[in-house]
C-alpha positions as CSV (number, residue, x, y, z in Angstrom):
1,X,-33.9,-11.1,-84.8
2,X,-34.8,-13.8,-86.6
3,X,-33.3,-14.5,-90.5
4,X,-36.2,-13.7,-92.4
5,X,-36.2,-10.4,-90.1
6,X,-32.8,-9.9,-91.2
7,X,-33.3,-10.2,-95.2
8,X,-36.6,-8.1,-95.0
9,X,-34.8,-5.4,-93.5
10,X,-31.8,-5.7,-95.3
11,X,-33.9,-5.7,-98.7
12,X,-35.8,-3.0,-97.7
13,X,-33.3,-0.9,-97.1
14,X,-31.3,-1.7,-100.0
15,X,-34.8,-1.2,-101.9
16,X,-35.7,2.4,-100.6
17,X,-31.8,3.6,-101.1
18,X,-32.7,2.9,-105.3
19,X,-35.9,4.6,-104.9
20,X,-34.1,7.4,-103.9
21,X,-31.5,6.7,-106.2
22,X,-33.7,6.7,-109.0
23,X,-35.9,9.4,-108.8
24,X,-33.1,11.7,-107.8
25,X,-31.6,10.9,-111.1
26,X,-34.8,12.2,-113.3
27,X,-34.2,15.7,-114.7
28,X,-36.9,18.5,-113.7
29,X,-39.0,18.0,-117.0
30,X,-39.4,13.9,-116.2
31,X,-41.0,14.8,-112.9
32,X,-44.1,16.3,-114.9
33,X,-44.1,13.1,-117.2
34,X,-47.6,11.1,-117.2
35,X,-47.8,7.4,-115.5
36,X,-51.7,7.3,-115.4
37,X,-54.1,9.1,-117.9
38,X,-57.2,7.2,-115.9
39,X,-58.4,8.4,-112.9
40,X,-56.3,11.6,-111.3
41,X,-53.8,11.4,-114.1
42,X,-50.4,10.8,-112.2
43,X,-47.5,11.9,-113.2
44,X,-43.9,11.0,-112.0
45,X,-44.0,13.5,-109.1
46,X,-47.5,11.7,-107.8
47,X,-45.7,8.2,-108.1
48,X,-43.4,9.8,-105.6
49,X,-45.6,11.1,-103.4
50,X,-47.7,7.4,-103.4
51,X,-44.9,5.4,-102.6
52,X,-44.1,8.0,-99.5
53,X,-47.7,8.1,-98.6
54,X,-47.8,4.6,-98.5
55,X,-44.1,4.2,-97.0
56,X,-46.0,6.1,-93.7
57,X,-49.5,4.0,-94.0
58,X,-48.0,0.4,-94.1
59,X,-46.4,0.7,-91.2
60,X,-49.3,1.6,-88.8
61,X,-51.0,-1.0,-90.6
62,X,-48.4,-3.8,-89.5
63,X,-48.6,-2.4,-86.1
64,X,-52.2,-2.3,-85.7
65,X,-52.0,-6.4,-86.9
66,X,-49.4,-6.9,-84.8
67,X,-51.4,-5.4,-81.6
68,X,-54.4,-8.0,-82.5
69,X,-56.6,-5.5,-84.9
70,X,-58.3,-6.8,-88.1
71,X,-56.0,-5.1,-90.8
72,X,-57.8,-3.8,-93.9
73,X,-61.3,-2.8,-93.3
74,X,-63.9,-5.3,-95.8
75,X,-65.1,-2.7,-97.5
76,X,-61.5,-0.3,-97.9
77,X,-61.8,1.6,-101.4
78,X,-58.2,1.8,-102.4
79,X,-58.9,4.4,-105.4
80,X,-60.8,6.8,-102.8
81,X,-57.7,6.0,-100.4
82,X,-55.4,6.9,-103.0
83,X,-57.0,10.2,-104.7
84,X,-57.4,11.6,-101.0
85,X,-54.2,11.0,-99.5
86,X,-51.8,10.7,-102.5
87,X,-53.7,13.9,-103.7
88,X,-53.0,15.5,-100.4
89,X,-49.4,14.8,-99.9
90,X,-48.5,15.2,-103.5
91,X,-48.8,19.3,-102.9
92,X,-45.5,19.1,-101.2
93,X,-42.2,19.6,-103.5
94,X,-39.8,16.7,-104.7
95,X,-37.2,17.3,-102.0
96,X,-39.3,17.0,-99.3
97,X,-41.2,14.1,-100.9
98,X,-37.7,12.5,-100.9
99,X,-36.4,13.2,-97.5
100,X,-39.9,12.3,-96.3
101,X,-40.2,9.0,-98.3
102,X,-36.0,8.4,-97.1
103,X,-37.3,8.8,-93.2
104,X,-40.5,6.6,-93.2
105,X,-38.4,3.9,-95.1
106,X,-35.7,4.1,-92.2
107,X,-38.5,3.5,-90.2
108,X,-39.9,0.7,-92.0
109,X,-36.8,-0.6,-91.7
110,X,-36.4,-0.5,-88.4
111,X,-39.7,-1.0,-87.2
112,X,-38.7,-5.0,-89.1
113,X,-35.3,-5.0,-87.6
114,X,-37.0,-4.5,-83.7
């Protein structure tokens, strides 16, 4: 594995282990706290479920490049990306939104270490 390889995985993983260190921190009434007023109105709890959403989504992207596709579609609508799956994986509770974000990171992680 190259060096660059090396210090993207390493930062990575460093990077997702204060993700979960952070929001494991916040007590239950900061997870209802708003980010966004526009839009859906996030609050904490969809920040979480965004970053895991996306955590899952990068990394079929990279593939996908990798394998010789095009990447992003021209005409990709991150908003109507966002509301639809960040709305649909934000039904799911803060523990599993924090295992799941811990598992697709490891596998972000490795995915730059192979």
């Amino acid at each position: 594995m190259s060096n660059l390889a090396t210090e993207l995985a390493n930062m990575l993983e460093s990077d997702g282990a204060k993700t979960i260190e952070f929001f494991s921190s916040l007590a239950s009434e900061q997870w209802d706290l708003p980010i966004y007023s526009e839009g859906p109105g996030w609050r904490v709890h969809n920040l979480l479920a965004h970053f895991t959403e996306v955590e899952g989504s990068i990394g079929k992207l990279i593939r996908q490049v990798v394998e010789g596709g095009s990447g992003v579609p021209e005409d990709f609508d991150i908003d109507r990306w966002n509301a639809k799956h960040t709305g649909e994986i934000s039904t799911q509770d803060r523990n599993w939104l924090l295992a799941e974000f811990e598992g697709r990171r490891r596998a972000t992680v490795e995915m730059v270490r192979a």
